[in-house]
PAZA-151698 format. One record per residue (C-alpha): residue in three letters; residue number from 1; chain; z, y, x. Coordinates in Angstrom, 2 decimals. Layout:
BEGIN
<rec><rest>ALA</rest><nr>NUM</nr><kette>A</kette><up>Z</up><north>Y</north><east>X</east></rec>
...
***
This chain:
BEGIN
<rec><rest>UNK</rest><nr>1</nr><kette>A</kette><up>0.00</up><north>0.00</north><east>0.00</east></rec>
<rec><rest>UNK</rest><nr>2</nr><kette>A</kette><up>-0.92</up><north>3.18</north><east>1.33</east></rec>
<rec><rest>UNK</rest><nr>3</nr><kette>A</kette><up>1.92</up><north>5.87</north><east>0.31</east></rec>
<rec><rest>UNK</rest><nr>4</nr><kette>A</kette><up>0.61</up><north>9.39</north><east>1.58</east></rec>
<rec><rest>UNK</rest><nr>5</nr><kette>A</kette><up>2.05</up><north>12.00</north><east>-0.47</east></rec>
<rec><rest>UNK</rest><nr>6</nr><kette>A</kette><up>0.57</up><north>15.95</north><east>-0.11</east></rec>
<rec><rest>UNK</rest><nr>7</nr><kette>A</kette><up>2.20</up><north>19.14</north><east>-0.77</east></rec>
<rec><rest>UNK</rest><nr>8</nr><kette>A</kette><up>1.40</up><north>22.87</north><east>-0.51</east></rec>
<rec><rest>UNK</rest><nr>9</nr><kette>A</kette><up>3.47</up><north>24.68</north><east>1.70</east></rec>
<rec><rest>UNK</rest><nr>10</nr><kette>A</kette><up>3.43</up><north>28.22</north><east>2.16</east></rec>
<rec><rest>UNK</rest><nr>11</nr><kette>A</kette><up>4.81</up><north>29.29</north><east>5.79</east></rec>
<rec><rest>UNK</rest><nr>12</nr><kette>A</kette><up>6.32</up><north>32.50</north><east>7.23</east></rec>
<rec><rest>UNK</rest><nr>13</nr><kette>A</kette><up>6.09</up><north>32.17</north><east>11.10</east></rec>
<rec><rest>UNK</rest><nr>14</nr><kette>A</kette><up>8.39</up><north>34.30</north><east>13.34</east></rec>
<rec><rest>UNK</rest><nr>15</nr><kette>A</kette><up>11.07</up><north>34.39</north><east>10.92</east></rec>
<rec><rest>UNK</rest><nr>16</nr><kette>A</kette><up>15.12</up><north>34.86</north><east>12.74</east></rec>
<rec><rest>UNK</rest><nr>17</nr><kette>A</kette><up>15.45</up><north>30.73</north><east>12.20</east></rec>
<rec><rest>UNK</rest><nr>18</nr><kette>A</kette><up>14.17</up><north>27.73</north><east>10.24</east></rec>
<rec><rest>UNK</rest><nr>19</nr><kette>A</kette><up>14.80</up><north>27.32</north><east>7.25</east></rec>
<rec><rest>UNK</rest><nr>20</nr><kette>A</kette><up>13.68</up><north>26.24</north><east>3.60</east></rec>
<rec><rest>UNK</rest><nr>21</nr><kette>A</kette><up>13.20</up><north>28.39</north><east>1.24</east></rec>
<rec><rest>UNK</rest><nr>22</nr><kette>A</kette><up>12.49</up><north>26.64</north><east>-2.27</east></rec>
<rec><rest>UNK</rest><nr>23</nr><kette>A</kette><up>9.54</up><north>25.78</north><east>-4.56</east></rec>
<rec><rest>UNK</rest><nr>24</nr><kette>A</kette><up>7.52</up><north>28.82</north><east>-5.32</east></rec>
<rec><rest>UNK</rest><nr>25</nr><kette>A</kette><up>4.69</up><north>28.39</north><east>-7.70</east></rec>
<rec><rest>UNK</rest><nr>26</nr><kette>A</kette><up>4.32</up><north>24.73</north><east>-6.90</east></rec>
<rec><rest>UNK</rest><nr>27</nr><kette>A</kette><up>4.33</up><north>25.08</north><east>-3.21</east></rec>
<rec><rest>UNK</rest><nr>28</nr><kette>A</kette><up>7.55</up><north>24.99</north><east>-0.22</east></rec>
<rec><rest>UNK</rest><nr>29</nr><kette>A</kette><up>8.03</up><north>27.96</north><east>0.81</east></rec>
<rec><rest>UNK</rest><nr>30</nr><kette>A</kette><up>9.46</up><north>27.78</north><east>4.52</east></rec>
<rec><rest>UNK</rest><nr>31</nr><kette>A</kette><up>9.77</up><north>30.13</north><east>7.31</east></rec>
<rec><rest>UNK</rest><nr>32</nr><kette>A</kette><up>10.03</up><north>29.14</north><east>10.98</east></rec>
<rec><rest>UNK</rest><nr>33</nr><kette>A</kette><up>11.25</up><north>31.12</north><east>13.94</east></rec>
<rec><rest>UNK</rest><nr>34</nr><kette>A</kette><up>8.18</up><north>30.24</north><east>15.85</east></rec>
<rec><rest>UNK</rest><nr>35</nr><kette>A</kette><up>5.29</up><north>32.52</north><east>15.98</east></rec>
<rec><rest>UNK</rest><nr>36</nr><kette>A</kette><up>1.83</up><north>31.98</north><east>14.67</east></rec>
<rec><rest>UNK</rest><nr>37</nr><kette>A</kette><up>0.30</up><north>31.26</north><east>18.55</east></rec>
<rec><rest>UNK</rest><nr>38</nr><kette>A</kette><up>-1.54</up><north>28.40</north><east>19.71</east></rec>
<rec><rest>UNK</rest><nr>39</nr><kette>A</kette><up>0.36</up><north>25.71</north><east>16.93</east></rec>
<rec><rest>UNK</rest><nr>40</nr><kette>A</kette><up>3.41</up><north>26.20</north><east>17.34</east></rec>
<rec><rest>UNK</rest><nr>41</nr><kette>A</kette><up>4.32</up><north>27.71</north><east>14.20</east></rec>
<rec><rest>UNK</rest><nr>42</nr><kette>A</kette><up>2.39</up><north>24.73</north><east>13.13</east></rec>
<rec><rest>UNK</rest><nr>43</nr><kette>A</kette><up>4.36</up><north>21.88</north><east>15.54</east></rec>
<rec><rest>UNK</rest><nr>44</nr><kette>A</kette><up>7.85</up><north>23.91</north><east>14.01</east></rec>
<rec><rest>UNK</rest><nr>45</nr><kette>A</kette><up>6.73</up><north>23.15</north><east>10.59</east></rec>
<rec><rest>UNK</rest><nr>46</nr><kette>A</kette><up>6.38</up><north>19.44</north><east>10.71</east></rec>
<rec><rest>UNK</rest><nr>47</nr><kette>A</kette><up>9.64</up><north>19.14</north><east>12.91</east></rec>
<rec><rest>UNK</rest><nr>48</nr><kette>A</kette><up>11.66</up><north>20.48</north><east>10.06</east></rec>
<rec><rest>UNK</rest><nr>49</nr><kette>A</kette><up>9.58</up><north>18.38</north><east>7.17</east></rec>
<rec><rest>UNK</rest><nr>50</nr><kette>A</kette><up>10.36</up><north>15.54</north><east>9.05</east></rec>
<rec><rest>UNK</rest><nr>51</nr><kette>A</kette><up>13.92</up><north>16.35</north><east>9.71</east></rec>
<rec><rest>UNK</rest><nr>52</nr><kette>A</kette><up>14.62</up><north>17.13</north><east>6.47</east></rec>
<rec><rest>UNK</rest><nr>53</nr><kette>A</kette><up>12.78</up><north>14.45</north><east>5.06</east></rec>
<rec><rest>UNK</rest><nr>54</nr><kette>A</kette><up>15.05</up><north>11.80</north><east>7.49</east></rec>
<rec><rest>UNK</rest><nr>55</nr><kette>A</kette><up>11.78</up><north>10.92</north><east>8.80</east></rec>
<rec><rest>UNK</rest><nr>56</nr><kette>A</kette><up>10.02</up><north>10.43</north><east>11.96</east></rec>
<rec><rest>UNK</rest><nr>57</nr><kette>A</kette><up>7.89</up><north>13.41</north><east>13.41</east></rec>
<rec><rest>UNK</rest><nr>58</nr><kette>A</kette><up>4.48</up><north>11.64</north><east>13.44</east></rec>
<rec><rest>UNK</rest><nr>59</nr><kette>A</kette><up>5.09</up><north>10.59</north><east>9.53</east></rec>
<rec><rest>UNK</rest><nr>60</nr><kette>A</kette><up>4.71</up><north>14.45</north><east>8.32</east></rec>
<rec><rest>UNK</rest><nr>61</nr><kette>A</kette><up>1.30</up><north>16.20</north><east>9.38</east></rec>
<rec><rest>UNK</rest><nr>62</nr><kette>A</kette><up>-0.69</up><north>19.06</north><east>8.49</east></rec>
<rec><rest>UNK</rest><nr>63</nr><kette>A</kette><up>-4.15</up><north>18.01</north><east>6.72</east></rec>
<rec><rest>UNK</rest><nr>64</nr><kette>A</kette><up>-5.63</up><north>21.33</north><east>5.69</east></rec>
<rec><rest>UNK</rest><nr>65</nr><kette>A</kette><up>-4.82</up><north>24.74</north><east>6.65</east></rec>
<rec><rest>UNK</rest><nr>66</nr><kette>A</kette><up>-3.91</up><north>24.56</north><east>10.37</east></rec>
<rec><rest>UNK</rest><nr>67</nr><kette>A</kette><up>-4.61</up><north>28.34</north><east>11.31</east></rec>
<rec><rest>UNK</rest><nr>68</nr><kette>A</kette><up>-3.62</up><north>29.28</north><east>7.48</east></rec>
<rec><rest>UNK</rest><nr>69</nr><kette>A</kette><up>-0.39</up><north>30.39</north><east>5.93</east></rec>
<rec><rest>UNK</rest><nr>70</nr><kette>A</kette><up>-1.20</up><north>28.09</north><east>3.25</east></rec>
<rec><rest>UNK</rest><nr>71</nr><kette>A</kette><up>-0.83</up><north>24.64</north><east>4.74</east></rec>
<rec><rest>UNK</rest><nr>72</nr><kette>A</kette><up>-1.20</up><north>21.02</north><east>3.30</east></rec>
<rec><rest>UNK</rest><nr>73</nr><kette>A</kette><up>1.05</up><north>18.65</north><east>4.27</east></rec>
<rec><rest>UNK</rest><nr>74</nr><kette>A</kette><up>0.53</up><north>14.96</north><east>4.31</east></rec>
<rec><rest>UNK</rest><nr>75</nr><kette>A</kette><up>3.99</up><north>12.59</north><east>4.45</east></rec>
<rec><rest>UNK</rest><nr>76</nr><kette>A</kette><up>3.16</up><north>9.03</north><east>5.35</east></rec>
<rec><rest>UNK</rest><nr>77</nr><kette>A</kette><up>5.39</up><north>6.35</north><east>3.55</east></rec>
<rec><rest>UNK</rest><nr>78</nr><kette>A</kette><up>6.85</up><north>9.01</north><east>0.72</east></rec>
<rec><rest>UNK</rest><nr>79</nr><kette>A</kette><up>4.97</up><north>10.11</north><east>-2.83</east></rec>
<rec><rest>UNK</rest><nr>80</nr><kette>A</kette><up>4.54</up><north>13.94</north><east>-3.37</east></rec>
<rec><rest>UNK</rest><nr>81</nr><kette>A</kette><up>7.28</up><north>13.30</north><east>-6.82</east></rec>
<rec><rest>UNK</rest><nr>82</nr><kette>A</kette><up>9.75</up><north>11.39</north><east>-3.82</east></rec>
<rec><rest>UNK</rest><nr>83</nr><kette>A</kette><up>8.96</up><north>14.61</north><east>-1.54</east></rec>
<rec><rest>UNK</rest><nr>84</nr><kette>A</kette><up>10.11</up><north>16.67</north><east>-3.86</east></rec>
<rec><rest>UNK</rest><nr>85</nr><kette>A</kette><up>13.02</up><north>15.17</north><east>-4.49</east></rec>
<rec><rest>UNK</rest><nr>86</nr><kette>A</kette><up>14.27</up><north>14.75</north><east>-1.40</east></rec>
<rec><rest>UNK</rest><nr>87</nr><kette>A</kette><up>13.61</up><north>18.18</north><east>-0.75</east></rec>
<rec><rest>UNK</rest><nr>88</nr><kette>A</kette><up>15.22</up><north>19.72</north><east>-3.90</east></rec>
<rec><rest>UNK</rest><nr>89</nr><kette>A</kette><up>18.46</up><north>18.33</north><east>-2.40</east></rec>
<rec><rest>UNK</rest><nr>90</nr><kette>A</kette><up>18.21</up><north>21.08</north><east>0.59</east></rec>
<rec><rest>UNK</rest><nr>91</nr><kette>A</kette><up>19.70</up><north>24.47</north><east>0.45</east></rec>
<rec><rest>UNK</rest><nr>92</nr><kette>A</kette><up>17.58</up><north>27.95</north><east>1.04</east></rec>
<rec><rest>UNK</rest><nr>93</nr><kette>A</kette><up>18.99</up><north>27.19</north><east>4.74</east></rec>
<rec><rest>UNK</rest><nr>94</nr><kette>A</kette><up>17.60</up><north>23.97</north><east>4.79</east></rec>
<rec><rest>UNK</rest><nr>95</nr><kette>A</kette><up>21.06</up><north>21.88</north><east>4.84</east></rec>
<rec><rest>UNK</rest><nr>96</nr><kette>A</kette><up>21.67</up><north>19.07</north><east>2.66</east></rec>
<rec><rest>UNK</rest><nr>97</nr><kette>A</kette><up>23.34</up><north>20.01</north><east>-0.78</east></rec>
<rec><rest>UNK</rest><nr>98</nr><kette>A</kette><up>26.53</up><north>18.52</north><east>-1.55</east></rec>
<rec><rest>UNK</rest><nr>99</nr><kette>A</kette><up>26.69</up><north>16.60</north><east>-4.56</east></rec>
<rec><rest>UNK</rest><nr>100</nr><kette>A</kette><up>28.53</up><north>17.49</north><east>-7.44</east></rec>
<rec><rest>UNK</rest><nr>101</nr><kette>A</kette><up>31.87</up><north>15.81</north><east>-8.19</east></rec>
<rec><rest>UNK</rest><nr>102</nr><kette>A</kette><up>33.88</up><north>17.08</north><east>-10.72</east></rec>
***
C-alpha cells in the first residue's frame, strides 16, 4: 500500500524561530527562522514536519513549490486526514498540546 499523504503549506522564512502556526484556509501555516537562500528555508521546513510528525526526515518532502511560499508537502507512510491530526495536536509554537483531563 502506498500511503503518501499531501498538504498545502504556506511558509514565512526568516521568522525569530520555528514554529507552527495553524490551519489557515486549508493550508499549515509555518514560519521558520531560516531565510529563503539556496533551500534552506526549504531543508528547515521538512525538519520540523518531520519532527512534529514523530517521523523520520526523508519521510516528509516538498513536491511542488520549492522556490514558492506556497509549498506542497508529501508525507510518506501518513494520509493527509492522519496529517492533520497529528498536527492539530501542536500548539502555535509547535509543542505538543496537553490533553485534557478534567
Amino acid at each position: 500500500m502506498d500511503n503518501r499523504g499531501k498538504i498545502e503549506v504556506r511558509v514565512v522564512p526568516g521568522a525569530p524561530r520555528d514554529e507552527i502556526v495553524g490551519w489557515v484556509d486549508g493550508a499549515l501555516k509555518v514560519r521558520v527562522a531560516a531565510p529563503p537562500e539556496k533551500g534552506a528555508a526549504n531543508r528547515a521546513l521538512e525538519r520540523l514536519l518531520s519532527r512534529e510528525l514523530g517521523l523520520p526526515a526523508a519521510r516528509v518532502r516538498i513536491v511542488a513549490g520549492g522556490s514558492s511560499r506556497r509549498k506542497l508537502v508529501e508525507v510518506e507512510g501518513l494520509a493527509a486526514d492522519e496529517i492533520r491530526a497529528r498536527i492539530g495536536a501542536v500548539d502555535s509554537r509547535g509543542r505538543k498540546k496537553r490533553e485534557f483531563r478534567p
